[in-house]
DRENPA-3360 file (N, C-alpha, C; in nm, 2 decimals, always signed):
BEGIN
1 = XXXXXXXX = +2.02/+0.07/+4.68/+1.96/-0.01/+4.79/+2.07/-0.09/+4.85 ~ +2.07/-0.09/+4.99/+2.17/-0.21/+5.08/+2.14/-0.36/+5.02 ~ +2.21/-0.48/+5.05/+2.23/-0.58/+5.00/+2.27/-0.66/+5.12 ~ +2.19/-0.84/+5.10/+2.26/-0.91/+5.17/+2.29/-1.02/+5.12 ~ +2.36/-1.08/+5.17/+2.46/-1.24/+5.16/+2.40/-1.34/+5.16 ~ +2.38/-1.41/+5.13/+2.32/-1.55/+5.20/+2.31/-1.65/+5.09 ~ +2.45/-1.80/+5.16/+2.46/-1.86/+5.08/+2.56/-1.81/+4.92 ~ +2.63/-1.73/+4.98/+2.72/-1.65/+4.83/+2.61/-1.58/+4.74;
9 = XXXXXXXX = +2.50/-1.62/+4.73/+2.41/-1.49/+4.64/+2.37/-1.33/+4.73 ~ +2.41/-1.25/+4.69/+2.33/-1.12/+4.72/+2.25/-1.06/+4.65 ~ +2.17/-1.05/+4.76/+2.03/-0.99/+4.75/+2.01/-0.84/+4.79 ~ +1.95/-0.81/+4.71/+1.92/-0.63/+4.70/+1.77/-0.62/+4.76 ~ +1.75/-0.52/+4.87/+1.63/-0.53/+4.93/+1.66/-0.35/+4.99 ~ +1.51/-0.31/+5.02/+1.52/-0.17/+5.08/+1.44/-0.17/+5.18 ~ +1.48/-0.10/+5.31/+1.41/-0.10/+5.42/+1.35/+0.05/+5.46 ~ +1.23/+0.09/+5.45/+1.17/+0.24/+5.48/+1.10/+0.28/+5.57;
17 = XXXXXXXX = +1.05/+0.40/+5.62/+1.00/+0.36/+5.70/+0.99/+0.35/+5.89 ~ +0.89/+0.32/+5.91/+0.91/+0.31/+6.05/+0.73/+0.25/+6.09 ~ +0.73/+0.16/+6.19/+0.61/+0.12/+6.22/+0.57/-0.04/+6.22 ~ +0.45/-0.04/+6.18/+0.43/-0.23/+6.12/+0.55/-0.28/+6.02 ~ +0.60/-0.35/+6.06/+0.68/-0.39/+5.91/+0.61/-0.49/+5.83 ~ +0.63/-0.48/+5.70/+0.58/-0.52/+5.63/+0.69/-0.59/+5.47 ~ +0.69/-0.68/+5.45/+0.76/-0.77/+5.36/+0.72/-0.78/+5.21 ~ +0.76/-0.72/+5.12/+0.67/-0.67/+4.94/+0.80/-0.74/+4.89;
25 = XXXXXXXX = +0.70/-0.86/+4.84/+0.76/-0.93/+4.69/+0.69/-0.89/+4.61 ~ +0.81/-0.93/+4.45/+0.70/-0.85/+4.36/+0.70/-0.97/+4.28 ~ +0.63/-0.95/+4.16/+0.56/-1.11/+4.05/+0.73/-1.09/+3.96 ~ +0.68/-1.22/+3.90/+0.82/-1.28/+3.78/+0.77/-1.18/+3.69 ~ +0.92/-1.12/+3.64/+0.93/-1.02/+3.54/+0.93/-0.89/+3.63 ~ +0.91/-0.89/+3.75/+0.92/-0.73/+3.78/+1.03/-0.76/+3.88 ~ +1.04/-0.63/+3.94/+1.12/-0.56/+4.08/+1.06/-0.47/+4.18 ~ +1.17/-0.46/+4.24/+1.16/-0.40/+4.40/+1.02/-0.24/+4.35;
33 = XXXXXXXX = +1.06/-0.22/+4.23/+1.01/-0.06/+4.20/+0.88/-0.09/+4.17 ~ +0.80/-0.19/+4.14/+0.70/-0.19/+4.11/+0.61/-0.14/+4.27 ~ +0.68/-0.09/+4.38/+0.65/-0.11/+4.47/+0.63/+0.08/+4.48 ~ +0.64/+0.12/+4.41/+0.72/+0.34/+4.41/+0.65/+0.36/+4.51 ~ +0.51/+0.34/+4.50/+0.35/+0.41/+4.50/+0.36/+0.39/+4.62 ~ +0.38/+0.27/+4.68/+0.32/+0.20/+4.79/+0.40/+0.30/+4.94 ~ +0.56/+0.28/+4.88/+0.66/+0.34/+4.94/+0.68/+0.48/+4.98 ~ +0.56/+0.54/+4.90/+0.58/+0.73/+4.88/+0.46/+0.70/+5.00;
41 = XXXXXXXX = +0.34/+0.68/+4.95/+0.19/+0.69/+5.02/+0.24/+0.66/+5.22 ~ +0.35/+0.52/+5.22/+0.32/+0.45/+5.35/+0.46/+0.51/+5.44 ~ +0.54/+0.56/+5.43/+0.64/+0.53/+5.43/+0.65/+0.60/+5.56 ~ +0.58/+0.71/+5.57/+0.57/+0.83/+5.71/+0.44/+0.73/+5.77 ~ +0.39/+0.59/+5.76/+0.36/+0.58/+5.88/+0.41/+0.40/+5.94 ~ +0.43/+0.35/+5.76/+0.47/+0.18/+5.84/+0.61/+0.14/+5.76 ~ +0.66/+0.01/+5.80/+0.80/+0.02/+5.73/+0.79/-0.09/+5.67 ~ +0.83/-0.04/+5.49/+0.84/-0.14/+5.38/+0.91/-0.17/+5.36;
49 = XXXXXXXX = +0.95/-0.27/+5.36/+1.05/-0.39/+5.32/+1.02/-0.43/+5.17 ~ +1.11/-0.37/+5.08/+1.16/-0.47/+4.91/+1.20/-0.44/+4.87 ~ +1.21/-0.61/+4.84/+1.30/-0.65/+4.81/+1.28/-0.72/+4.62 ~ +1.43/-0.81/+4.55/+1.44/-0.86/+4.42/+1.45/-1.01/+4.45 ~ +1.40/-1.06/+4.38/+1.38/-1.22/+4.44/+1.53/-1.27/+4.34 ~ +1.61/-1.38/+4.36/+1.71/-1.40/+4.25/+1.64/-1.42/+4.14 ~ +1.78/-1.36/+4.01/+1.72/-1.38/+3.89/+1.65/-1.23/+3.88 ~ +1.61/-1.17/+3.91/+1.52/-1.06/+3.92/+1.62/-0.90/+3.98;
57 = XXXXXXXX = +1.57/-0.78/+3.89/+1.62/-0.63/+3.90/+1.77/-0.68/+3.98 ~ +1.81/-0.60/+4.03/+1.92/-0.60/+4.12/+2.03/-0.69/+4.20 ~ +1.93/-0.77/+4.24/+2.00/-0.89/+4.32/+2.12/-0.98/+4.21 ~ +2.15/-1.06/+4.28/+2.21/-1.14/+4.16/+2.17/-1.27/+4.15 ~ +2.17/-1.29/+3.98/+2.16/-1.40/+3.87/+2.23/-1.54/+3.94 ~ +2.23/-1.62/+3.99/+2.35/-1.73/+4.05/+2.31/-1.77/+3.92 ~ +2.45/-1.87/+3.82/+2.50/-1.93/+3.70/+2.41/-2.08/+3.72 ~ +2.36/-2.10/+3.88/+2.32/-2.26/+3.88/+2.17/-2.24/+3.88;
65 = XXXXXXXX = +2.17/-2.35/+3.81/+1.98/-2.37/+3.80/+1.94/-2.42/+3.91 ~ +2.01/-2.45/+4.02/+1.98/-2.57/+4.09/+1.92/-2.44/+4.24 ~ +2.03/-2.30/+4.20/+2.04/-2.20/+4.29/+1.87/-2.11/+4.29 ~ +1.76/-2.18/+4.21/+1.64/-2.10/+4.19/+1.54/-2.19/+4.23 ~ +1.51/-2.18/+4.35/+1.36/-2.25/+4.42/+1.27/-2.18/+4.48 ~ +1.16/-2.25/+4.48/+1.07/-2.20/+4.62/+1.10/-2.21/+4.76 ~ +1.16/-2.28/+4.80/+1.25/-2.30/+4.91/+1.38/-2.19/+4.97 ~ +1.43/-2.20/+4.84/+1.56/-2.09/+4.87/+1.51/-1.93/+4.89;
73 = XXXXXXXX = +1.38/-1.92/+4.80/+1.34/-1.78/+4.81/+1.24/-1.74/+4.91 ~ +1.20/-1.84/+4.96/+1.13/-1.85/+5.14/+1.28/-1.82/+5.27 ~ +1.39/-1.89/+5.19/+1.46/-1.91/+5.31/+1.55/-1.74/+5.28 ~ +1.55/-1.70/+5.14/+1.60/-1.54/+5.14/+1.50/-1.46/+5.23 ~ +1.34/-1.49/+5.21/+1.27/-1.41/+5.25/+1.32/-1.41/+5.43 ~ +1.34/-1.50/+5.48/+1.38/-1.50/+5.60/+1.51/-1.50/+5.65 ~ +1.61/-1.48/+5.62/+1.74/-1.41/+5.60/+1.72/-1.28/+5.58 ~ +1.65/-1.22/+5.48/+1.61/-1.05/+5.53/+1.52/-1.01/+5.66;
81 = XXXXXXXX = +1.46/-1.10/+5.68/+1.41/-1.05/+5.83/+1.49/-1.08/+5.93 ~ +1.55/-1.17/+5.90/+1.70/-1.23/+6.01/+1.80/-1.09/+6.03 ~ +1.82/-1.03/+5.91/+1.92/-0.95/+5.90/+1.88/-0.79/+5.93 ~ +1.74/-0.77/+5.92/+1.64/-0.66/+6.03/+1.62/-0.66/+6.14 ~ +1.63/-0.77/+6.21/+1.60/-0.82/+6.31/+1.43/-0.82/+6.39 ~ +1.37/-0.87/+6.25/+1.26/-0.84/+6.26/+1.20/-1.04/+6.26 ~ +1.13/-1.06/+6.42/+1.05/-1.21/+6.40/+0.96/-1.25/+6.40 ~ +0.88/-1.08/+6.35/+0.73/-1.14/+6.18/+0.67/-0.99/+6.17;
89 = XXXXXXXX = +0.69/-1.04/+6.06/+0.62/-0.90/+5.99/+0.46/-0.93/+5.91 ~ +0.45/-0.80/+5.88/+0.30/-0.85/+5.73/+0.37/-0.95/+5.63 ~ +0.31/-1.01/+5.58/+0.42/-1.09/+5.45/+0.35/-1.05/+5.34 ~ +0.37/-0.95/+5.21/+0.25/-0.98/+5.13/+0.34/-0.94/+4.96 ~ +0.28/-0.94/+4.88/+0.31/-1.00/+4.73/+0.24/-1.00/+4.63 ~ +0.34/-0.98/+4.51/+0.19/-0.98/+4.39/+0.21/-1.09/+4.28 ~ +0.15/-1.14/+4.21/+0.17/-1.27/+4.16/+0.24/-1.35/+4.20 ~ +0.36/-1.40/+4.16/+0.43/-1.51/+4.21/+0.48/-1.47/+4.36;
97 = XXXXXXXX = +0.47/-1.34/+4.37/+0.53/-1.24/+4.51/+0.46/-1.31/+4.63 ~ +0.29/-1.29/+4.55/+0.17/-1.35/+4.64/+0.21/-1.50/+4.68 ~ +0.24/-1.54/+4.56/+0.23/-1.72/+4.60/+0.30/-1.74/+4.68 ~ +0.47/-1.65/+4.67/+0.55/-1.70/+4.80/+0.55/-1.61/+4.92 ~ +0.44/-1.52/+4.95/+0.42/-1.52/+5.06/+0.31/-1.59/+5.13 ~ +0.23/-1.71/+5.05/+0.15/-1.81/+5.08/+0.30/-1.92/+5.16 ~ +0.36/-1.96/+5.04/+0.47/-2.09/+5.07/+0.53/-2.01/+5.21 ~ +0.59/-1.87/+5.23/+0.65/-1.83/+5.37/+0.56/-1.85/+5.45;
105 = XXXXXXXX = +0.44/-1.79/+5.48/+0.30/-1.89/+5.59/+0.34/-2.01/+5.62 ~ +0.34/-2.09/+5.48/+0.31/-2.23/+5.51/+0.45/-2.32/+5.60 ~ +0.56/-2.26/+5.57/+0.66/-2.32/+5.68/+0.69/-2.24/+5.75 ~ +0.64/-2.07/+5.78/+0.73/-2.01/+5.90/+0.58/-1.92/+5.96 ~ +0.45/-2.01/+5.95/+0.29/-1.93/+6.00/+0.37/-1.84/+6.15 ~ +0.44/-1.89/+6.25/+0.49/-1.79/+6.37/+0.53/-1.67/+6.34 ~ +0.62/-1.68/+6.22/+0.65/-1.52/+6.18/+0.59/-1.44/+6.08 ~ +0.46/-1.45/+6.04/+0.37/-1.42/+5.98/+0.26/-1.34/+6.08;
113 = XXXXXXXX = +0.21/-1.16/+6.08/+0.16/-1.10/+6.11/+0.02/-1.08/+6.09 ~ +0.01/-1.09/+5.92/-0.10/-1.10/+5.86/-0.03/-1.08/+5.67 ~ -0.12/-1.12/+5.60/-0.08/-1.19/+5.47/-0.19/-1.04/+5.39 ~ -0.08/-0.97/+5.25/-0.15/-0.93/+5.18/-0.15/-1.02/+5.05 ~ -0.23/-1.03/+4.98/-0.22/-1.11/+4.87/-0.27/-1.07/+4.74 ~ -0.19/-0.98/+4.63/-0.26/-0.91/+4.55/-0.21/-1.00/+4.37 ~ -0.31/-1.00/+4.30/-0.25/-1.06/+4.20/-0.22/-1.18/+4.16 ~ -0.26/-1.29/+4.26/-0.23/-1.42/+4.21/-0.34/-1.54/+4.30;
121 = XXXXXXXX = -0.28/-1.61/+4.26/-0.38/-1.80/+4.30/-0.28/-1.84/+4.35 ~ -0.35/-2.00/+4.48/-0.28/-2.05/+4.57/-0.21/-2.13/+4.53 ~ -0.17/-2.14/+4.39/-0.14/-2.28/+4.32/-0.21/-2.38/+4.25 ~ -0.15/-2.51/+4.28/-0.24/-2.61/+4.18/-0.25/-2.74/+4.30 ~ -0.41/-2.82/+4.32/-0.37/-2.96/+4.38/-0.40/-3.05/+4.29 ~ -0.36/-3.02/+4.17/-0.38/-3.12/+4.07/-0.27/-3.15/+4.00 ~ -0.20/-3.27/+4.02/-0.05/-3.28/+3.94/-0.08/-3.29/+3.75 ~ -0.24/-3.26/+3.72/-0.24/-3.22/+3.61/-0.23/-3.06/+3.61;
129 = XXXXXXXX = -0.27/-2.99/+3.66/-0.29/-2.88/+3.59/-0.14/-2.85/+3.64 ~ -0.06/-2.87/+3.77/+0.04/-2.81/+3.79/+0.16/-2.82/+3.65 ~ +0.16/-2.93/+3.61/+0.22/-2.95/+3.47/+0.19/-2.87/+3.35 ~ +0.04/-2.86/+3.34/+0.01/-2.75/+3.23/+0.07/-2.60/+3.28 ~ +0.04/-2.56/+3.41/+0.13/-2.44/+3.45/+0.26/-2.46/+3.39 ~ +0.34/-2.60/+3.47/+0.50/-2.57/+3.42/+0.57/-2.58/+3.31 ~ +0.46/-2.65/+3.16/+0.48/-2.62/+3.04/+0.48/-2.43/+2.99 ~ +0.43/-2.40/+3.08/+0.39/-2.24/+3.01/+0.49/-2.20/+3.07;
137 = XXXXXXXX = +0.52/-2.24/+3.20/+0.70/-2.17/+3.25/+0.84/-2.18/+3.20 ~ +0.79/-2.31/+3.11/+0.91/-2.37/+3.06/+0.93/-2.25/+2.91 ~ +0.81/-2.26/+2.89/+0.81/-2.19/+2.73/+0.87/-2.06/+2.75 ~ +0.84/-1.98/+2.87/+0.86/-1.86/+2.93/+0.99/-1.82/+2.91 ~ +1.07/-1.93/+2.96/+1.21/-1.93/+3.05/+1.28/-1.96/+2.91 ~ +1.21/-2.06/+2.76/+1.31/-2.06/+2.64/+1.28/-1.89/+2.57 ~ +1.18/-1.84/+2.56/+1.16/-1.71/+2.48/+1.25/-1.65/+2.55 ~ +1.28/-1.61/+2.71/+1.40/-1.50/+2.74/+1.53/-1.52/+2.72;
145 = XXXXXXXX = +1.52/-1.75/+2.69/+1.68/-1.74/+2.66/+1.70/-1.72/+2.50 ~ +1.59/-1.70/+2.40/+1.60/-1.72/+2.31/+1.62/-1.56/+2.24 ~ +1.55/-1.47/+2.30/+1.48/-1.29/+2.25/+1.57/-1.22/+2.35 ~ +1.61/-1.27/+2.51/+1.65/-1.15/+2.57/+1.58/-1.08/+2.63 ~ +1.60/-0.97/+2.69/+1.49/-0.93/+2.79/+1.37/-0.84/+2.68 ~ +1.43/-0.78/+2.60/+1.31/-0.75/+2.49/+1.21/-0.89/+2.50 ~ +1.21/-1.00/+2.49/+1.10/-1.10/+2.49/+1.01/-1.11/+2.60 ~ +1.03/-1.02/+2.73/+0.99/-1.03/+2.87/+0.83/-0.98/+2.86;
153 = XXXXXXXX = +0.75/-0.87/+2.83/+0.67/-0.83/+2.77/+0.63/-0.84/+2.98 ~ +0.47/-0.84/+2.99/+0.42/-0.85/+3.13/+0.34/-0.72/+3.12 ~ +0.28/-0.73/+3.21/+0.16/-0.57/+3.27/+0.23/-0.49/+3.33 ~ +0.14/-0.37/+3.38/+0.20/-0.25/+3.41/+0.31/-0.24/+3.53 ~ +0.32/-0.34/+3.58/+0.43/-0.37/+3.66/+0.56/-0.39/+3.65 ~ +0.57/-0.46/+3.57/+0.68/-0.53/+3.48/+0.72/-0.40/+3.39 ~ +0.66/-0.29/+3.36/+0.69/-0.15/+3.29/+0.76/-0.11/+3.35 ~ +0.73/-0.11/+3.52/+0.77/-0.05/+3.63/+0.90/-0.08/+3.64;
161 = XXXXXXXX = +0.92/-0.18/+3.62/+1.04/-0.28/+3.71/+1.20/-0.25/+3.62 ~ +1.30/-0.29/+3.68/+1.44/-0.27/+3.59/+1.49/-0.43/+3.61 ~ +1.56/-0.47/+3.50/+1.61/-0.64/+3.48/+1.76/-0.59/+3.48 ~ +1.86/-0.76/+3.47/+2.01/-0.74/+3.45/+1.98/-0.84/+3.38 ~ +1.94/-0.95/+3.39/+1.96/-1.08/+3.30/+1.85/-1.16/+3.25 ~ +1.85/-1.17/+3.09/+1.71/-1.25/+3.10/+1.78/-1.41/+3.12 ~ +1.90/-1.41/+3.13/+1.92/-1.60/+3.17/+1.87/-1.58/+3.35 ~ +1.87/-1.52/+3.40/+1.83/-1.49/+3.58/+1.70/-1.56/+3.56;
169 = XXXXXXXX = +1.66/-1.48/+3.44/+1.47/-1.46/+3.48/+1.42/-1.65/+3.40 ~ +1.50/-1.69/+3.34/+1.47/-1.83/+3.27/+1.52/-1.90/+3.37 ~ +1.61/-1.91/+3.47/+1.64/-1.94/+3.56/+1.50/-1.98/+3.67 ~ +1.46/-1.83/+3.65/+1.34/-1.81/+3.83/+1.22/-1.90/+3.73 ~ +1.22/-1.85/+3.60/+1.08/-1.96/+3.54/+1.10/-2.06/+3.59 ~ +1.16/-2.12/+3.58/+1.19/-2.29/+3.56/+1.21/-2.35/+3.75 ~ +1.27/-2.28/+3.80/+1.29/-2.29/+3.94/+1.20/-2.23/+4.01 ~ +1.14/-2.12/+4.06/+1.06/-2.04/+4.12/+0.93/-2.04/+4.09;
177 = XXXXXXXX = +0.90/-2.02/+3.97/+0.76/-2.00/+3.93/+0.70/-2.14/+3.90 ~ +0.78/-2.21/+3.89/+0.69/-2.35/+3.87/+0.59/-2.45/+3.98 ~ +0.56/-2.46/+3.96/+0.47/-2.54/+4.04/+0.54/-2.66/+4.07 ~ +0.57/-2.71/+4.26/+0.64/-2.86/+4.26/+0.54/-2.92/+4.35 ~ +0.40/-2.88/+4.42/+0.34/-2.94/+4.53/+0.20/-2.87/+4.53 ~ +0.16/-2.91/+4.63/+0.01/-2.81/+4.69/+0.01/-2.83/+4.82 ~ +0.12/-2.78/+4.89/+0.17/-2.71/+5.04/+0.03/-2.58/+5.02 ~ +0.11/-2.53/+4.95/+0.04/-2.36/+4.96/-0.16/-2.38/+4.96;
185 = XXXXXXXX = -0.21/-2.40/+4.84/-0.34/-2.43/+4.81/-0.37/-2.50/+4.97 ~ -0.31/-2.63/+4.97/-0.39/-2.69/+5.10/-0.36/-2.60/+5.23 ~ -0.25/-2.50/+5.24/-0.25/-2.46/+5.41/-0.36/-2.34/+5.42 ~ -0.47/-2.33/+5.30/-0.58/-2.19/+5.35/-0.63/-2.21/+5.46 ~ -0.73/-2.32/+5.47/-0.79/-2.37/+5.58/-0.75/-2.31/+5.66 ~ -0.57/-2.34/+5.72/-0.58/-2.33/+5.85/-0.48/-2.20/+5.88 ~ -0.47/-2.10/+5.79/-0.43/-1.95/+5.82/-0.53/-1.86/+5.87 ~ -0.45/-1.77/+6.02/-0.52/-1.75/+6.13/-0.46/-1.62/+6.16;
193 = XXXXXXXX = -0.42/-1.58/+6.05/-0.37/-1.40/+6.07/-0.51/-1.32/+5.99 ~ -0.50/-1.24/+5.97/-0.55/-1.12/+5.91/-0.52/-1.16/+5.75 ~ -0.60/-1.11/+5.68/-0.54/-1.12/+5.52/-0.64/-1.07/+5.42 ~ -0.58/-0.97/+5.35/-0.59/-0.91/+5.27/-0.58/-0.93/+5.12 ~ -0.69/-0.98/+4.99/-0.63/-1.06/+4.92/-0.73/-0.92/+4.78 ~ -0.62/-0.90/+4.68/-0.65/-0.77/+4.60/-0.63/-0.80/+4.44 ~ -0.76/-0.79/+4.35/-0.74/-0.86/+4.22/-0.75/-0.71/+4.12 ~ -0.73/-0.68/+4.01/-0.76/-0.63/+3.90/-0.94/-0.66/+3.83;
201 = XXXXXXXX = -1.02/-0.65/+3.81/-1.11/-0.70/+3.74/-1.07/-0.74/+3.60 ~ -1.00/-0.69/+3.52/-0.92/-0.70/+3.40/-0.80/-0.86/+3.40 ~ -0.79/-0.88/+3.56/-0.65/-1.01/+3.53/-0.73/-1.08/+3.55 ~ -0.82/-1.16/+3.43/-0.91/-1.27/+3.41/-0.80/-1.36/+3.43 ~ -0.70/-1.46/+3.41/-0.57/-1.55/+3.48/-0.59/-1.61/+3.61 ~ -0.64/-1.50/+3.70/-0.59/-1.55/+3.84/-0.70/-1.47/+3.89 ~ -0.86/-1.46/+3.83/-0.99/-1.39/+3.94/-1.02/-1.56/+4.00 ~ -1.03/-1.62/+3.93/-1.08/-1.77/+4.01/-0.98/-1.79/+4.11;
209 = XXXXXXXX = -0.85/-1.81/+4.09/-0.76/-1.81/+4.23/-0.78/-1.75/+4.36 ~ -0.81/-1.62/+4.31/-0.81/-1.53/+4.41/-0.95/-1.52/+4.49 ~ -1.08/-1.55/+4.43/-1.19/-1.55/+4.46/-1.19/-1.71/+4.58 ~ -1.05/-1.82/+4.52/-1.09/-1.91/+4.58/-1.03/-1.94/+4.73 ~ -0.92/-1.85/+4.71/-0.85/-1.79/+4.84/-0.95/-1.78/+4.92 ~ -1.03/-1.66/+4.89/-1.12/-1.56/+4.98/-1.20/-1.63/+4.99 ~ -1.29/-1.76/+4.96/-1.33/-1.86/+4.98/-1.28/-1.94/+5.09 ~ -1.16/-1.90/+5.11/-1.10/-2.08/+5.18/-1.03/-2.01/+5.29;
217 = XXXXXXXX = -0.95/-1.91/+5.30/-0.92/-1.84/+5.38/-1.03/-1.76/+5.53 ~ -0.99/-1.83/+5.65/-1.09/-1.78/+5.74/-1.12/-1.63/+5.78 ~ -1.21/-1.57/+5.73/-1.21/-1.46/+5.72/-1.14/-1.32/+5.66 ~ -1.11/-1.39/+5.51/-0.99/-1.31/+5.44/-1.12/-1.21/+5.37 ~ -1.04/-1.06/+5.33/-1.13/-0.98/+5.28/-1.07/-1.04/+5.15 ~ -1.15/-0.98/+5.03/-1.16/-1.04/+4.89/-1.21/-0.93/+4.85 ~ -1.10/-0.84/+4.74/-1.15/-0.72/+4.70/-1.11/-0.71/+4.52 ~ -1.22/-0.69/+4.44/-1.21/-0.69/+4.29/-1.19/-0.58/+4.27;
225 = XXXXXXXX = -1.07/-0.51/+4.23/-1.07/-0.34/+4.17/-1.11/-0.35/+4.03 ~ -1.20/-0.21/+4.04/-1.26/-0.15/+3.89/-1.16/-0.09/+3.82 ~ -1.14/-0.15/+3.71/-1.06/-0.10/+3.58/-0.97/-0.11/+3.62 ~ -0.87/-0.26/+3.66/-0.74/-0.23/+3.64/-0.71/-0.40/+3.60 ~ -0.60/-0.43/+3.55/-0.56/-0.52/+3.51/-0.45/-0.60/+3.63 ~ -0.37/-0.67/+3.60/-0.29/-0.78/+3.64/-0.20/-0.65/+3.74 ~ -0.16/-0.58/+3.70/-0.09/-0.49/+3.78/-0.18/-0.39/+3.86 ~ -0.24/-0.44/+3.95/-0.38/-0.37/+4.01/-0.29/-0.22/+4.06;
233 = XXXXXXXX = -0.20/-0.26/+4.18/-0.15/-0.13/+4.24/-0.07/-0.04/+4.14 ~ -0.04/-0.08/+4.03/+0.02/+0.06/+3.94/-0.13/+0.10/+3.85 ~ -0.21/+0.05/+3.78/-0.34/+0.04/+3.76/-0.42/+0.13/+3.84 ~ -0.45/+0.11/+3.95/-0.55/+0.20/+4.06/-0.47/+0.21/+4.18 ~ -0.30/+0.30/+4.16/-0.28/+0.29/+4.35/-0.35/+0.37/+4.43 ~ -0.46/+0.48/+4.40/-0.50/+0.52/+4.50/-0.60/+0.40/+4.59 ~ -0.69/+0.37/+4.49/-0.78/+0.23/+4.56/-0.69/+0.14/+4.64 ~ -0.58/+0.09/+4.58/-0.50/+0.00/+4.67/-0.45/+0.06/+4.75;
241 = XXXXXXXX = -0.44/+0.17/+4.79/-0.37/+0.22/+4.90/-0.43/+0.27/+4.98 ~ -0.52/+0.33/+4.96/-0.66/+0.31/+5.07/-0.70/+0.22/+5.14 ~ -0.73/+0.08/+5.07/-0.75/-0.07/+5.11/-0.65/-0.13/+5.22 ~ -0.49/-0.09/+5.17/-0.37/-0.12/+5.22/-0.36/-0.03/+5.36 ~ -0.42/+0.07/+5.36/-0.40/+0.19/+5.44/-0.53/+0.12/+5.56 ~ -0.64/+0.07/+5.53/-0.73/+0.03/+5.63/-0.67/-0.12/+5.67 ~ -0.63/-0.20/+5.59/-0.58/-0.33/+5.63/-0.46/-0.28/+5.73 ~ -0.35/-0.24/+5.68/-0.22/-0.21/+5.79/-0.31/-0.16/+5.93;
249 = XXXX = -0.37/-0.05/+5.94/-0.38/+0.04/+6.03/-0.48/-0.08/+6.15 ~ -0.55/-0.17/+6.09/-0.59/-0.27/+6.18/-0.50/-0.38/+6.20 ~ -0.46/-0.42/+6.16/-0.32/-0.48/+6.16/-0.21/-0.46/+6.28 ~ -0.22/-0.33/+6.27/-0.12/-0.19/+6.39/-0.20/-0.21/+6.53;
% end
């Protein structure tokens, strides 16, 4: 896969395709590949963009903790569409993927097309519970520095996915995945694209998130897949790609 610069870290991202473009993060613990399905099914008619968030498959690990935010991975997200020359695409994601294509909405809503959102919650507006989340990131980030990427474990996604470092991935815990605000959670209200938001029935974690999205989001579809777990699109890609296939094509 081609790579880009930004800020001395390179980032590993793939561009396919031809048509809507469309922007695929994937959740902590996976990569670009969790994406195969999406990329074989779409590829002859819209163009997918994914990418490795730092810390994550391909891209590179930066040595500084300080180099792993929500911020910085909004501002990579938009340095690859800088470097496509693309000024908005779909933005969409699956777990943490999901959250940070909420946080990209919430500072760059002009370059936002329409939002898929599979696999995760808006966040936390409770500086309690965001704490309880960032206790369980913290714990996260010592088992990979402690086990190695054998300690990574995750759903069928994360099976999918290929790693280089588990100090990257204890890195993205602690920086990325954690919770620092409720930007995200508070900007539903006022998102005014198209959005598409896709759960597992099996990822009991994040059906209340997602149910509350589709709740709060004006006119977001809200779709529960039968029999699949946390990793809905490797789980059932035909269902998700059907879904994906009616969302884009209105979209288009």
């Amino acid at each position: 896969m081609p790579t880009i610069t930004r800020d001395g870290v390179t980032l590993r991202y793939e561009d396919t395709g031809a048509g809507v473009a469309v922007l695929l993060t994937h959740g902590f613990g996976a990569s670009a590949e969790m994406w195969d399905e999406q990329v074989a099914a779409f590829a002859d008619r819209f163009r997918l963009i994914r990418w490795d968030m730092r810390g994550h498959g391909l891209t590179q690990g930066p040595q500084e903790p300080a180099a792993y935010s929500q911020p910085e991975t909004v501002a990579d997200m938009v340095a690859i569409l800088d470097h496509l020359g693309l000024e908005q695409a779909v933005i969409g994601g699956h777990s943490l993927g999901g959250f940070m294509s909420l946080a990209f909405h919430a500072r760059h809503p002009g370059r936002v097309k329409a939002l898929y959102l599979q696999g995760c919650g808006p966040g936390y507006r409770s500086e309690r519970s965001r704490a309880a989340w960032n206790e369980r990131a913290e714990r996260r980030a010592r088992t990979l520095e402690e086990g190695g990427l054998a300690a990574l474990g995750g759903a069928s996604e994360v099976g999918k996915s290929q790693q280089g470092s588990a100090q990257g991935l204890a890195h993205a815990a602690r920086g990325i995945l954690s919770q620092v605000d409720a930007q995200a959670i508070d900007s539903l209200p006022g998102i005014a694209v198209p959005t598409l938001i896709v759960i597992g029935d099996g990822d009991t974690p994040y059906l209340t998130g997602a149910e509350y999205m589709g709740q709060r989001i004006p006119h977001a579809k809200h779709v529960v897949v039968p029999d699949a777990g946390h990793g809905v699109n490797i789980d059932q890609p035909v269902v998700v790609n059907r879904l994906l296939d009616e969302f884009l094509t209105g979209v288009t």
